[in-house]
Backbone as CSV, one residue per row, in Angstrom:
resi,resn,N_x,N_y,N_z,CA_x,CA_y,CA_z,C_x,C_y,C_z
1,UNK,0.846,-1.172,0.000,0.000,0.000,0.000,0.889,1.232,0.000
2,UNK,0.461,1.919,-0.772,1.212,3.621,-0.565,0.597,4.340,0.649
3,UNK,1.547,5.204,1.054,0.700,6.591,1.518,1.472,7.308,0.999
4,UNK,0.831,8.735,1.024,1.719,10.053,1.318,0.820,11.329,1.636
5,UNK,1.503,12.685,1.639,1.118,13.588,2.333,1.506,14.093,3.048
6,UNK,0.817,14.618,4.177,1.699,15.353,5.632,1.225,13.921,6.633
7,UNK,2.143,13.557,7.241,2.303,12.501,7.600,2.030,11.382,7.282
8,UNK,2.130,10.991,6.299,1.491,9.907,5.413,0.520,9.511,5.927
9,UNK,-0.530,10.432,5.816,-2.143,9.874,6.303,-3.444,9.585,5.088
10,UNK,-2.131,9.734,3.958,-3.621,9.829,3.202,-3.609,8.671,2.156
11,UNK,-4.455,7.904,2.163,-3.654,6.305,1.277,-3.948,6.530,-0.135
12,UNK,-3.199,6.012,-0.943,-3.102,6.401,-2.606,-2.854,5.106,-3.476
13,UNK,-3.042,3.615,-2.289,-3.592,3.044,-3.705,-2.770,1.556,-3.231
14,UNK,-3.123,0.675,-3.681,-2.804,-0.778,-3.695,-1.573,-1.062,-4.555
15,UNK,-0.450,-2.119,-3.855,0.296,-2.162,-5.286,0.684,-3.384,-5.742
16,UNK,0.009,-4.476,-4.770,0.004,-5.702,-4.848,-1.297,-6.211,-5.047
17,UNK,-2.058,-5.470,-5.278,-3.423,-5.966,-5.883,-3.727,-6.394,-6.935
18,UNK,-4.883,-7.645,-7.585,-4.890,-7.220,-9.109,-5.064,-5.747,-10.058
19,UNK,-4.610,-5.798,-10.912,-4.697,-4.600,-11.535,-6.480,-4.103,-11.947
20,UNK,-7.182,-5.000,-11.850,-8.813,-4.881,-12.086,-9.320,-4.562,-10.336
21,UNK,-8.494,-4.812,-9.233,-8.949,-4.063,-7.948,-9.024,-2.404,-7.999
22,UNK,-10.285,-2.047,-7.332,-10.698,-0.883,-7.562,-9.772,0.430,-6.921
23,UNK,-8.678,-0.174,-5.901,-7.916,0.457,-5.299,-6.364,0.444,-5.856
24,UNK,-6.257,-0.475,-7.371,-5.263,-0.648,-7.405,-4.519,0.286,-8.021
25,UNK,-2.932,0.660,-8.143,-2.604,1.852,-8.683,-2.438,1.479,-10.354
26,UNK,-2.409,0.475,-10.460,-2.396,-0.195,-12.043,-3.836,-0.094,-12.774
27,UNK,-4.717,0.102,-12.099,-6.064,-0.036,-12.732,-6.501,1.257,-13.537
28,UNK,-6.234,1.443,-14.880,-6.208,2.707,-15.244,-7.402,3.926,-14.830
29,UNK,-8.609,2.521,-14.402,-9.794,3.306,-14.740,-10.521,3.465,-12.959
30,UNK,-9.400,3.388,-11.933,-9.485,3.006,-10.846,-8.650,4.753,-10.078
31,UNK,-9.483,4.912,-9.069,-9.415,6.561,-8.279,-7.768,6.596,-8.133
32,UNK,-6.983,5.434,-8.101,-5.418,5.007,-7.643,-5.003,5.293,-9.065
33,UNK,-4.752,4.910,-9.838,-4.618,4.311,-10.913,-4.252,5.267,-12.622
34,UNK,-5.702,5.894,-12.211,-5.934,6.973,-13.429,-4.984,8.125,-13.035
35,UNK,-5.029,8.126,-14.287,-3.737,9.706,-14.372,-4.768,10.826,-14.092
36,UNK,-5.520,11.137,-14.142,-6.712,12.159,-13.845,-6.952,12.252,-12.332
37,UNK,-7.060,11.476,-11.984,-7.258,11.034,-10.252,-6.479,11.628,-9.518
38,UNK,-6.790,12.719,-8.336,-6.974,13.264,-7.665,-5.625,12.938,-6.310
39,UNK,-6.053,11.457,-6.170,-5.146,10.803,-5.090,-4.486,9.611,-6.168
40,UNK,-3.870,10.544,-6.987,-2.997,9.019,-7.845,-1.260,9.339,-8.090
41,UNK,-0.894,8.553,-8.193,0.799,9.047,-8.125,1.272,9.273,-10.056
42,UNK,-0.168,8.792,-10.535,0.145,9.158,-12.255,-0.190,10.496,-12.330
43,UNK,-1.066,10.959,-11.615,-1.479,12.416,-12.212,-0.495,13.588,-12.137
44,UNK,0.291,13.954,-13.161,1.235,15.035,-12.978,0.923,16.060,-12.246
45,UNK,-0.390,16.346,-12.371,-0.803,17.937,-11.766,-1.037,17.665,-10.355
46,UNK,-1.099,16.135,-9.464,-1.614,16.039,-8.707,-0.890,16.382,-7.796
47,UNK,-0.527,16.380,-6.181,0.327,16.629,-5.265,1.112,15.416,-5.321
48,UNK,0.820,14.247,-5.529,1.202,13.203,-5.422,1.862,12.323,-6.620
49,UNK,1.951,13.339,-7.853,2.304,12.525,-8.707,3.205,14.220,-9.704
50,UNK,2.951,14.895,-9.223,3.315,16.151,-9.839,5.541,15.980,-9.272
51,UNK,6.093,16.478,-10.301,7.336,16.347,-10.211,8.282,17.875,-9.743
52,UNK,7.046,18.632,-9.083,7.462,19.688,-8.435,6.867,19.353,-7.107
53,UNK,6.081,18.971,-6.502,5.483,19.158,-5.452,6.664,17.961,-4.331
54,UNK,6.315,18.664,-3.029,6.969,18.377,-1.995,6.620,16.677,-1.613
55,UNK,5.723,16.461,-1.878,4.796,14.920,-1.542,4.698,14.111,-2.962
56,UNK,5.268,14.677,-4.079,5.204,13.613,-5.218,6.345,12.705,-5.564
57,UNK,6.010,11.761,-5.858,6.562,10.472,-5.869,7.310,10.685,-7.083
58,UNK,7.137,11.782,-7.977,8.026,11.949,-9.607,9.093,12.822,-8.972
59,UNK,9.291,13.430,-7.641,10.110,14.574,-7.512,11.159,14.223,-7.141
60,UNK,12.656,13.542,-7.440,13.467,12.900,-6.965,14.165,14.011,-5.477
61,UNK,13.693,15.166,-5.989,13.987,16.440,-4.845,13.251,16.403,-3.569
62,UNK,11.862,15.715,-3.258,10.558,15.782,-2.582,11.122,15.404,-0.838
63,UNK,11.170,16.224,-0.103,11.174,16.095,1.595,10.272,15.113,1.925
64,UNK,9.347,14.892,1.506,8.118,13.999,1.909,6.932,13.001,1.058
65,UNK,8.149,12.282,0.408,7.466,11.465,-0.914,6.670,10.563,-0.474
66,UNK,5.388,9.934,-1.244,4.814,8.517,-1.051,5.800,7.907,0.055
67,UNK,5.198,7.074,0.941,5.910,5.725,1.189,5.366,4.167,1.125
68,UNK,5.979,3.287,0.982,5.116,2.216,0.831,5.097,1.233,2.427
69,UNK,4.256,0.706,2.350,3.928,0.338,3.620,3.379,-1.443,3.417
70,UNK,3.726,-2.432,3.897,3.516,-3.652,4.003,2.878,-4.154,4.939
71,UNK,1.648,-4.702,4.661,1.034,-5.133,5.959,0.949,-6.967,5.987
């Protein structure tokens, strides 16, 4: 599972799921997944997927990127 954010409280998506799970980040057409999506690490513009922002996972610069988490 991902998180990220300000304290990684905010979850962004499955990554061991099938790719047809609705949470998964592979599922194109899935809230994780889609590049459009809001809480997705594809969406460039997003906080989380944008390659300027402090919390995106594209920003090799980012203080506070995604983390992944194993349960």
């Amino acid at each position: 599972m991902i998180f990220g954010g300000e304290g990684h409280k905010t979850y962004l998506g499955c990554l061991s799921c099938s790719e047809y799970a609705t949470d998964s980040v592979f599922n194109q057409y899935g809230n994780y997944g889609s590049r459009y999506a809001i809480d997705s690490v594809w969406n460039h513009y997003s906080d989380f997927g944008s390659r300027y922002s402090n919390y995106g996972a594209c920003n090799p610069y980012a203080n506070d990127p995604p983390v992944i988490v194993g349960l």
